[in-house]
C-alpha positions in Angstrom: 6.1 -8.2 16.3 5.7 -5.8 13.5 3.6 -2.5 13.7 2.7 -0.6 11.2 0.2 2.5 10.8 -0.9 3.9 7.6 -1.2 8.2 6.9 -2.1 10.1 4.5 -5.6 9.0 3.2 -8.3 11.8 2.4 -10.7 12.9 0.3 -10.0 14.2 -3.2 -11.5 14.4 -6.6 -11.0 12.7 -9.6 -7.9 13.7 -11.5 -6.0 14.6 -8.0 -3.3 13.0 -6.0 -2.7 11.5 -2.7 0.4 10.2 -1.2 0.0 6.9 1.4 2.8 6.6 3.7 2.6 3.1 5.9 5.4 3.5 8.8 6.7 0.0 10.6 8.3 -0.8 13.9 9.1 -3.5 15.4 11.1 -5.4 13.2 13.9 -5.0 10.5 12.0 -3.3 8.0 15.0 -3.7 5.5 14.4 -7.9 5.4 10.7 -7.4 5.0 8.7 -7.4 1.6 5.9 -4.5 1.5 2.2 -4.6 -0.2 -0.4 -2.1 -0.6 -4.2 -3.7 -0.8 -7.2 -2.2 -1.1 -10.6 -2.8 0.0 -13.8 -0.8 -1.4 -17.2 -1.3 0.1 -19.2 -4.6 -0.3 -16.1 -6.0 -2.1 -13.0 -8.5 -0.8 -9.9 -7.0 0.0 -7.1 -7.1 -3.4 -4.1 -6.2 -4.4 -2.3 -2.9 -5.3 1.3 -2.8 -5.0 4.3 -5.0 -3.7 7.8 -4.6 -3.6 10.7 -6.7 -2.5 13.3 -5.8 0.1 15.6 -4.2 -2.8 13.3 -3.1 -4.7 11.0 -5.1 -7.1 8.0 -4.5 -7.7 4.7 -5.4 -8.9 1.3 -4.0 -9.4 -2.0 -5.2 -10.2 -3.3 -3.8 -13.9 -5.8 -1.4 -12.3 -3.7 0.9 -10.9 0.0 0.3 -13.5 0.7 3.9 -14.6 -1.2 5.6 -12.5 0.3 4.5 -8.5 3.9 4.0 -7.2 5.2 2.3 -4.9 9.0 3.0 -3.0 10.7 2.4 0.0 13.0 4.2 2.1 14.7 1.9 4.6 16.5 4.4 6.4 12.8 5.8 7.7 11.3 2.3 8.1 8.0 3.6 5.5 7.1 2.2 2.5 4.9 5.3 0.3 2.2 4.9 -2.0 2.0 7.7 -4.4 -1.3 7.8 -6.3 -2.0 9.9 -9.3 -4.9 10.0 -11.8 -7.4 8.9 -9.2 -10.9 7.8 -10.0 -13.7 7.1 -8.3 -13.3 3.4 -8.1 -9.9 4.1 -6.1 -12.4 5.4 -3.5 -11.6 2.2 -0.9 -9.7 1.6 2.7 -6.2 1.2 1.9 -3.8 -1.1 3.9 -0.3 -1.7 3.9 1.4 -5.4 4.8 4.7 -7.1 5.5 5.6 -10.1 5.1 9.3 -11.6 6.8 10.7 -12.3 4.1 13.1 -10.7 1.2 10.4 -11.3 -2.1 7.3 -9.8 -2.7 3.9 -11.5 -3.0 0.5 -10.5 -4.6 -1.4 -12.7 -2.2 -2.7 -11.4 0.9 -2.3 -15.0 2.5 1.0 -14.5 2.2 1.5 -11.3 4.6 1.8 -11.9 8.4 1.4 -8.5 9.5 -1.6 -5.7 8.6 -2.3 -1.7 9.2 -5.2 -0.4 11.0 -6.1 1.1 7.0 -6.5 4.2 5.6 -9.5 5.6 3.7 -9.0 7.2 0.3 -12.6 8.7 -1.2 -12.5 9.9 -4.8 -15.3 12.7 -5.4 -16.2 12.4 -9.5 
Protein backbone atom coordinates (compact mmCIF):
# COMPACT_ATOMS: atom_id res chain seq x y z
CA UNK A 1 0.00 0.00 0.00
CA UNK A 2 1.27 3.37 -1.08
CA UNK A 3 1.16 6.54 1.17
CA UNK A 4 1.70 9.60 0.22
CA UNK A 5 1.32 13.18 2.08
CA UNK A 6 1.45 16.45 0.34
CA UNK A 7 3.60 19.84 1.95
CA UNK A 8 4.08 22.93 1.13
CA UNK A 9 0.74 24.57 0.33
CA UNK A 10 -0.04 28.28 1.64
CA UNK A 11 -1.24 31.36 0.96
CA UNK A 12 0.38 33.80 -1.49
CA UNK A 13 -0.41 36.48 -3.89
CA UNK A 14 -0.71 36.71 -7.30
CA UNK A 15 2.63 36.85 -9.11
CA UNK A 16 4.37 34.65 -6.24
CA UNK A 17 5.60 31.16 -5.92
CA UNK A 18 5.05 28.04 -4.04
CA UNK A 19 6.71 24.81 -4.17
CA UNK A 20 4.39 21.32 -3.55
CA UNK A 21 6.40 18.47 -2.41
CA UNK A 22 4.07 15.06 -2.28
CA UNK A 23 6.36 12.36 -0.29
CA UNK A 24 5.46 8.42 -0.85
CA UNK A 25 6.01 5.24 1.18
CA UNK A 26 5.12 2.25 0.85
CA UNK A 27 5.92 1.10 -2.38
CA UNK A 28 8.79 1.45 -5.06
CA UNK A 29 8.32 4.96 -5.92
CA UNK A 30 10.84 4.51 -8.92
CA UNK A 31 8.09 2.03 -10.89
CA UNK A 32 5.30 4.38 -10.16
CA UNK A 33 3.90 7.21 -12.54
CA UNK A 34 3.14 10.64 -10.49
CA UNK A 35 0.17 13.39 -11.10
CA UNK A 36 -0.60 16.55 -9.58
CA UNK A 37 -4.65 17.50 -9.70
CA UNK A 38 -6.29 20.12 -8.48
CA UNK A 39 -9.56 20.75 -7.11
CA UNK A 40 -11.04 24.58 -6.58
CA UNK A 41 -14.33 25.07 -4.80
CA UNK A 42 -17.73 24.06 -6.26
CA UNK A 43 -15.72 22.50 -9.20
CA UNK A 44 -14.53 18.60 -10.10
CA UNK A 45 -11.28 17.65 -9.37
CA UNK A 46 -8.66 18.00 -12.96
CA UNK A 47 -5.59 17.63 -14.00
CA UNK A 48 -2.22 19.52 -13.52
CA UNK A 49 0.85 17.59 -14.09
CA UNK A 50 2.06 13.94 -14.73
CA UNK A 51 5.16 12.40 -15.24
CA UNK A 52 6.33 8.95 -16.10
CA UNK A 53 8.82 6.86 -14.08
CA UNK A 54 11.90 8.37 -16.21
CA UNK A 55 10.75 11.25 -16.66
CA UNK A 56 7.97 12.38 -19.17
CA UNK A 57 5.76 14.62 -18.71
CA UNK A 58 2.65 16.24 -19.36
CA UNK A 59 0.55 19.18 -18.33
CA UNK A 60 -2.68 20.47 -18.84
CA UNK A 61 -2.76 23.99 -20.92
CA UNK A 62 -3.72 26.01 -17.79
CA UNK A 63 -0.78 25.76 -16.04
CA UNK A 64 2.19 24.98 -19.24
CA UNK A 65 4.86 27.63 -18.59
CA UNK A 66 3.98 28.65 -15.55
CA UNK A 67 4.24 24.96 -13.07
CA UNK A 68 6.90 22.08 -13.08
CA UNK A 69 6.86 19.00 -12.32
CA UNK A 70 10.21 16.65 -11.23
CA UNK A 71 11.02 13.76 -9.38
CA UNK A 72 13.74 12.71 -7.30
CA UNK A 73 13.69 8.94 -6.78
CA UNK A 74 16.43 8.77 -4.42
CA UNK A 75 13.92 10.81 -1.82
CA UNK A 76 10.72 9.00 -2.91
CA UNK A 77 8.94 12.94 -3.62
CA UNK A 78 7.70 14.02 -6.62
CA UNK A 79 7.70 18.46 -6.43
CA UNK A 80 5.48 20.75 -7.96
CA UNK A 81 7.03 24.11 -8.46
CA UNK A 82 4.56 26.82 -9.26
CA UNK A 83 5.37 30.18 -10.51
CA UNK A 84 3.21 33.06 -11.92
CA UNK A 85 0.32 32.16 -9.75
CA UNK A 86 -3.23 33.58 -10.17
CA UNK A 87 -6.08 33.57 -8.38
CA UNK A 88 -7.73 30.80 -10.19
CA UNK A 89 -4.71 28.43 -8.96
CA UNK A 90 -6.34 29.11 -5.55
CA UNK A 91 -7.62 25.20 -5.17
CA UNK A 92 -6.65 21.86 -2.90
CA UNK A 93 -3.87 20.34 -4.56
CA UNK A 94 -3.36 16.45 -4.58
CA UNK A 95 -0.70 14.31 -5.65
CA UNK A 96 -1.34 10.46 -7.19
CA UNK A 97 0.41 7.36 -8.20
CA UNK A 98 -0.41 5.05 -10.18
CA UNK A 99 1.67 1.30 -10.41
CA UNK A 100 2.70 1.57 -13.33
CA UNK A 101 5.87 3.07 -15.50
CA UNK A 102 3.60 5.74 -17.91
CA UNK A 103 1.87 8.71 -17.01
CA UNK A 104 -1.84 9.34 -17.33
CA UNK A 105 -4.02 12.63 -17.37
CA UNK A 106 -7.01 10.73 -15.99
CA UNK A 107 -7.73 10.58 -12.51
CA UNK A 108 -9.47 7.10 -13.04
CA UNK A 109 -6.37 5.89 -13.87
CA UNK A 110 -4.44 6.57 -10.34
CA UNK A 111 -4.91 3.92 -7.49
CA UNK A 112 -3.49 5.85 -4.73
CA UNK A 113 -4.39 9.71 -3.43
CA UNK A 114 -2.86 12.45 -0.78
CA UNK A 115 -4.81 13.78 1.99
CA UNK A 116 -4.42 17.40 -0.36
CA UNK A 117 -2.84 20.48 0.09
CA UNK A 118 -4.50 23.97 -0.12
CA UNK A 119 -2.86 26.60 -2.26
CA UNK A 120 -4.91 30.26 -1.91
CA UNK A 121 -3.88 33.01 -4.35
CA UNK A 122 -4.67 36.55 -2.84
CA UNK A 123 -5.15 39.08 -6.19
Amino acid sequence: QVQLVESGGGLVQAGGSLRLSCAASGGTFSRYAMGWFRQAPGKEREFVAAISWRGDISYADSVKGRFTISRDNAKNTVYLQMNSLKPEDTAVYYCAARDTYYRSLYEADYAYWGQGTQVTVSS
